[in-house]
C-alpha positions as CSV (number, residue, x, y, z in Angstrom):
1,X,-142.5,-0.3,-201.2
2,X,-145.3,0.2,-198.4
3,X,-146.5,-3.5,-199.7
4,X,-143.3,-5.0,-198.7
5,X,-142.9,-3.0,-195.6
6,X,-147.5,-4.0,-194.6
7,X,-146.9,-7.6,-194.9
8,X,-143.5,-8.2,-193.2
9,X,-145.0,-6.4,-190.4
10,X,-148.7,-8.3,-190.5
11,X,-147.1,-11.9,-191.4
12,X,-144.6,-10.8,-188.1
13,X,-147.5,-9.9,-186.1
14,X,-148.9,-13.3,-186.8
15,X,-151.5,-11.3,-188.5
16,X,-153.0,-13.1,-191.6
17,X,-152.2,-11.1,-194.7
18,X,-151.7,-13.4,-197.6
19,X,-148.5,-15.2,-199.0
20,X,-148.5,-15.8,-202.3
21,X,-150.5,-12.7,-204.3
22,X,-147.9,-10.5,-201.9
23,X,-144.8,-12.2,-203.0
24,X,-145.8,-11.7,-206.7
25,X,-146.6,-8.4,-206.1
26,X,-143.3,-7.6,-204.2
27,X,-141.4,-9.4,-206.7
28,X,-142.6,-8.0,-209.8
29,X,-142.7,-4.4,-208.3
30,X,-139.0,-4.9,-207.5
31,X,-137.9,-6.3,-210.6
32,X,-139.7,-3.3,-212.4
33,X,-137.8,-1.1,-210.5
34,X,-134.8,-2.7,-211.0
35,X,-135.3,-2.8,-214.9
36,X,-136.5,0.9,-214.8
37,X,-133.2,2.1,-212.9
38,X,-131.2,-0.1,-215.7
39,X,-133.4,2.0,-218.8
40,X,-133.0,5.8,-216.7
41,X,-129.1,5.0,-216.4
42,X,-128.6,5.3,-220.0
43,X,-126.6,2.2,-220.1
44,X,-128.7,-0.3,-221.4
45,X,-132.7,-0.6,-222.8
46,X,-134.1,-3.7,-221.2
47,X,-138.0,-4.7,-221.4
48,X,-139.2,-3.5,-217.7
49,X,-141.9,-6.2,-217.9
50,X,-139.5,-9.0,-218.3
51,X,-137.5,-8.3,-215.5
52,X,-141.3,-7.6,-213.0
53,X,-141.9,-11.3,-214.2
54,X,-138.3,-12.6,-213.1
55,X,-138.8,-10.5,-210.0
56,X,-142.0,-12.8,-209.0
57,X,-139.8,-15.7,-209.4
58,X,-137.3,-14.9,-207.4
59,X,-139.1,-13.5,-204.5
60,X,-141.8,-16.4,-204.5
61,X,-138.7,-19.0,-204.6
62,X,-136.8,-17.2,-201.8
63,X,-140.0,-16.9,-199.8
64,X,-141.8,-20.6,-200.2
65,X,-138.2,-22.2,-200.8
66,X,-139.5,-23.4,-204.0
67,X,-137.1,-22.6,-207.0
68,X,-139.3,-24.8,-209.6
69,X,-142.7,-24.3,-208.6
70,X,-141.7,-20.3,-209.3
71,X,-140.6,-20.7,-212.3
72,X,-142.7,-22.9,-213.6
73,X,-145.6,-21.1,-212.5
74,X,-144.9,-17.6,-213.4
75,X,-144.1,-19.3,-217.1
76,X,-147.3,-21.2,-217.2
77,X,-149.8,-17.7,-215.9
78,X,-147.7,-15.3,-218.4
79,X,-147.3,-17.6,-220.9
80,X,-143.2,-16.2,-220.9
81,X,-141.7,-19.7,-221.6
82,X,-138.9,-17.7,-223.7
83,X,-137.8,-16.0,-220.4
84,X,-137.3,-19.5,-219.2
85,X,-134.1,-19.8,-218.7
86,X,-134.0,-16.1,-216.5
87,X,-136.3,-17.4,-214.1
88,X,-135.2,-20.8,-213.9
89,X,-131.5,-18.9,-212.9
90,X,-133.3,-16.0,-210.7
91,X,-135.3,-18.8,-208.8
92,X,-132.1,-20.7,-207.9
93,X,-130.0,-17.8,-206.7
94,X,-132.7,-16.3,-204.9
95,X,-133.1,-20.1,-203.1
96,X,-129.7,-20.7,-202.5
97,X,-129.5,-17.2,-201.0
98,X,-132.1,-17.4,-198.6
99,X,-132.0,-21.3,-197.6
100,X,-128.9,-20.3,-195.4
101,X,-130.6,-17.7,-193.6
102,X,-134.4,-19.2,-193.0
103,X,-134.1,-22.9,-192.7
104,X,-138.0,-23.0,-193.4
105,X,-140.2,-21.6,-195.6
106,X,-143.1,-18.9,-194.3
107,X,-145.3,-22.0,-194.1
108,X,-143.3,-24.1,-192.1
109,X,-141.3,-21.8,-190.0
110,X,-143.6,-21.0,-187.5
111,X,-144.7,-25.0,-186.8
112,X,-140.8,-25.4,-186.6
113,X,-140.5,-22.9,-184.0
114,X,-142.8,-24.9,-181.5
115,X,-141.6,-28.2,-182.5
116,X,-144.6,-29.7,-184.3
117,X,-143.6,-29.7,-188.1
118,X,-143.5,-32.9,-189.3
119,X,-140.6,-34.3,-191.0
120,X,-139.3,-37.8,-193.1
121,X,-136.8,-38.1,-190.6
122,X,-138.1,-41.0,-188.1
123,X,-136.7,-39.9,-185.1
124,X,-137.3,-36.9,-185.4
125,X,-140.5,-37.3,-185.6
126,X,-140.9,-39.3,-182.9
127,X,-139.2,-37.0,-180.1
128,X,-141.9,-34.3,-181.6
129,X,-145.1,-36.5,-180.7
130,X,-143.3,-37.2,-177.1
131,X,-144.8,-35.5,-174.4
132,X,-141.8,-34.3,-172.7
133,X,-143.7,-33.4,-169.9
134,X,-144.3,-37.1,-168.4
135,X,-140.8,-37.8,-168.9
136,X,-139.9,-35.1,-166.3
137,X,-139.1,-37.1,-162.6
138,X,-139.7,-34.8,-159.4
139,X,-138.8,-37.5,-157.0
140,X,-136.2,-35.7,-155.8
141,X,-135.3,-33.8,-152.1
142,X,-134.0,-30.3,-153.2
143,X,-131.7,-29.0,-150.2
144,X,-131.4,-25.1,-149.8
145,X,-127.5,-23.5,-150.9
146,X,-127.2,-22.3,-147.1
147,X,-127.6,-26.6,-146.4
148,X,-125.3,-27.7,-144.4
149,X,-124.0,-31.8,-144.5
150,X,-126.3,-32.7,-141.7
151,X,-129.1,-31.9,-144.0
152,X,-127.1,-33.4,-146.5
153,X,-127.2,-37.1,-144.9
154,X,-130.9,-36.5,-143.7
155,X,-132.1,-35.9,-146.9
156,X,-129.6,-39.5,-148.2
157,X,-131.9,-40.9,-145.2
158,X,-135.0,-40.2,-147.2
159,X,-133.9,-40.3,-151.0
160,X,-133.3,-43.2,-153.3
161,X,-131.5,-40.8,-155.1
162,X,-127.8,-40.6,-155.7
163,X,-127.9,-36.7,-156.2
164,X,-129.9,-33.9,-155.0
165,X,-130.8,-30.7,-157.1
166,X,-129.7,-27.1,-154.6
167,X,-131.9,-24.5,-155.0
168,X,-132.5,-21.4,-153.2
169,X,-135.2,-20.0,-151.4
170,X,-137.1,-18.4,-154.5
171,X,-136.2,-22.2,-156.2
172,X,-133.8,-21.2,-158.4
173,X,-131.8,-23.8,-159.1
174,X,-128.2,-23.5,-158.2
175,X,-126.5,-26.7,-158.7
176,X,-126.4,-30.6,-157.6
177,X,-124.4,-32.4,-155.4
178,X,-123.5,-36.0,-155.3
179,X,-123.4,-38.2,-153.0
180,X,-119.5,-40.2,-154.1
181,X,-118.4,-36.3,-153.2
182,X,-118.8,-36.8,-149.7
183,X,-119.8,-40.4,-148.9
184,X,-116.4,-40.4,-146.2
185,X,-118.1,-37.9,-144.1
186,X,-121.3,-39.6,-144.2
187,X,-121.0,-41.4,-140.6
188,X,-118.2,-38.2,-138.8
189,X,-121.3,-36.6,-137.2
190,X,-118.3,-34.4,-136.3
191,X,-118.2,-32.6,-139.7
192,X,-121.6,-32.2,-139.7
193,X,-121.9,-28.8,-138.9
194,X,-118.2,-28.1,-140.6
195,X,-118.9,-29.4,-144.0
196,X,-121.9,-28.0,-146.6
197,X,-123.5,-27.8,-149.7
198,X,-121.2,-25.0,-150.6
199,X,-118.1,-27.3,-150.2
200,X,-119.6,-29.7,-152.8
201,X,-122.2,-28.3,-155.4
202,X,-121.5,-29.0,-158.6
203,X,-122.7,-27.0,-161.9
204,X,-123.1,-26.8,-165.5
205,X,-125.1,-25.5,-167.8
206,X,-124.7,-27.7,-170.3
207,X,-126.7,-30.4,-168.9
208,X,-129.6,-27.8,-168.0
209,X,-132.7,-27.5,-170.6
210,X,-135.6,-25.6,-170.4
211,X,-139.1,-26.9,-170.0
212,X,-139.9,-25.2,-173.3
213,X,-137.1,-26.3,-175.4
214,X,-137.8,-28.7,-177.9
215,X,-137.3,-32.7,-177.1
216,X,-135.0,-33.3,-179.7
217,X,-133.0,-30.6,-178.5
218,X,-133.0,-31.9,-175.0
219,X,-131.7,-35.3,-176.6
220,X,-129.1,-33.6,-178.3
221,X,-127.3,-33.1,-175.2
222,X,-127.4,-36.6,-173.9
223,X,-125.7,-37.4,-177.3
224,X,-121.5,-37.2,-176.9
225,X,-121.4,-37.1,-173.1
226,X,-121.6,-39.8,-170.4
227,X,-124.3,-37.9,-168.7
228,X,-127.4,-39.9,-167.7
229,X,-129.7,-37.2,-166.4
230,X,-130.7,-33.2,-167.5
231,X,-131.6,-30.8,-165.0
232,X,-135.4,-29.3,-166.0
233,X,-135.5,-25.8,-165.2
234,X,-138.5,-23.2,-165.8
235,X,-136.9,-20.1,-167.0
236,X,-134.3,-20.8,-164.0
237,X,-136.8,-22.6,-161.9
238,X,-136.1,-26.3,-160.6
239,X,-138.6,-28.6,-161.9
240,X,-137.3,-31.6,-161.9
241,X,-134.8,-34.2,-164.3
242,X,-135.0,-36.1,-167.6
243,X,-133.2,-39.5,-167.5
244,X,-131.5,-41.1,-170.4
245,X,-133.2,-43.9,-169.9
246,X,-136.8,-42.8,-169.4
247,X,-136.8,-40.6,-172.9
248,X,-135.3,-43.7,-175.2
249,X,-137.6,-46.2,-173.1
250,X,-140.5,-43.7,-174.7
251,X,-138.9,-43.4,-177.8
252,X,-138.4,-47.3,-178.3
253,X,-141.9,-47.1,-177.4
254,X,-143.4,-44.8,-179.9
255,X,-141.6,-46.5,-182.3
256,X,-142.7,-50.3,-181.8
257,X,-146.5,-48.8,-181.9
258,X,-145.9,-47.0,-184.8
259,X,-144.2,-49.4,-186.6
260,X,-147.3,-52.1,-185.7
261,X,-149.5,-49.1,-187.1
């Protein structure tokens, strides 16, 4: 029981403590345990060693999301090709058990968690070997929340923008406001000082991603919608935008070089 409980705690630690001699050790201790319960209860008499080997099964398939490798291998090193048919069914439920709550195996679930685990999937590939970084464009005037539409058309004055990000004085972002929102106050220098960013900001937090979320998942949000730019935040810092166009102009990219590889 302290095995289980040492290497959940050292493989969570990121702490190197083995994989596969743990799993068959977990697993067979637990199906001992579970055939010793079955022979105290007075209910049945079961072999205890046959249910240790169908416990290493299950355990490794659920852990390295390999139902067949299991049971084929705990067969071939016990030589227990009569308890086939146990460990083939032990292997499966245990997979189809665990698949639902850990989409990756032990191996593969850290690589997946920062976005480099290789896949079949072409595209997905592709947005993984993207550096989002260069993708990010900072030519833009932030104005301050307190902003009012004098700054508003000095900073159109300056911009070949259509928008501008609104932060505040610690950069937070706050919003964006476009200029079709108040392009008929534009030349009423008379509103100037009536009108501000507050009367036109615009927000949602659907269209803002994180610097360290993963590409594909900063595509995912262009997909459905008619919006052509993502606001880049660092945990709720302004950083810049993505652009529709500038992330599939890389990925067309990636994928005529790769293709000519």
């Amino acid at each position: 029981m302290l095995k289980s409980i040492a290497t959940s705690v050292t493989t969570s630690a990121g702490g190197v403590g083995g994989t596969f001699a743990p799993s068959l050790f977990i697993g067979g201790f637990t199906g001992f345990f579970v055939g010793r319960l079955i022979n105290m209860s007075g209910l049945l008499v079961v072999e205890e060693s046959n249910f240790a080997l169908v416990g290493m099964a299950a355990v490794m398939s659920g852990v390295m999301h390999s139902p067949l490798t299991a049971t084929f291998l705990i067969a071939e090193i016990t030589g227990g090709y009569a308890l086939f048919a146990p460990l083939m069914i032990a292997s499966t439920i245990s997979y189809i058990v665990v698949k639902p709550l850990n989409k990756y195996s032990i191996y593969a679930e850290e690589l997946a968690l920062e976005g480099n685990l290789m896949t079949h999937n072409k595209d997905k590939t592709a947005l993984q070997f993207i550096d989002k970084h260069k993708l990010v464009e900072t030519n833009f005037i932030p104005l301050l929340y307190e902003s009012n539409l004098r700054d508003i058309v000095e900073a159109v004055q300056k911009s070949t923008r259509n928008f501008f990000p609104i932060v505040d004085k610690e950069n937070k972002f706050l919003g964006i406001v476009i200029i079709d929102d108040f392009r008929p106050l534009m030349f009423k220098p008379e509103f100037y000082d009536v009108y501000g960013v507050k009367d036109f900001i615009r927000y949602s937090e659907h269209f803002i991603v994180d610097i360290s979320d993963p590409l594909e998942e900063m595509v995912s949000k262009f997909r459905g919608s008619d919006r052509f730019n993502l606001v880049v935040v660092d945990n709720g810092k302004y950083v810049g935008f993505m652009s529709r166009a500038n992330v599939y102009a890389e990925y067309r990219k990636y994928v005529s070089t790769f293709s000519e590889e």
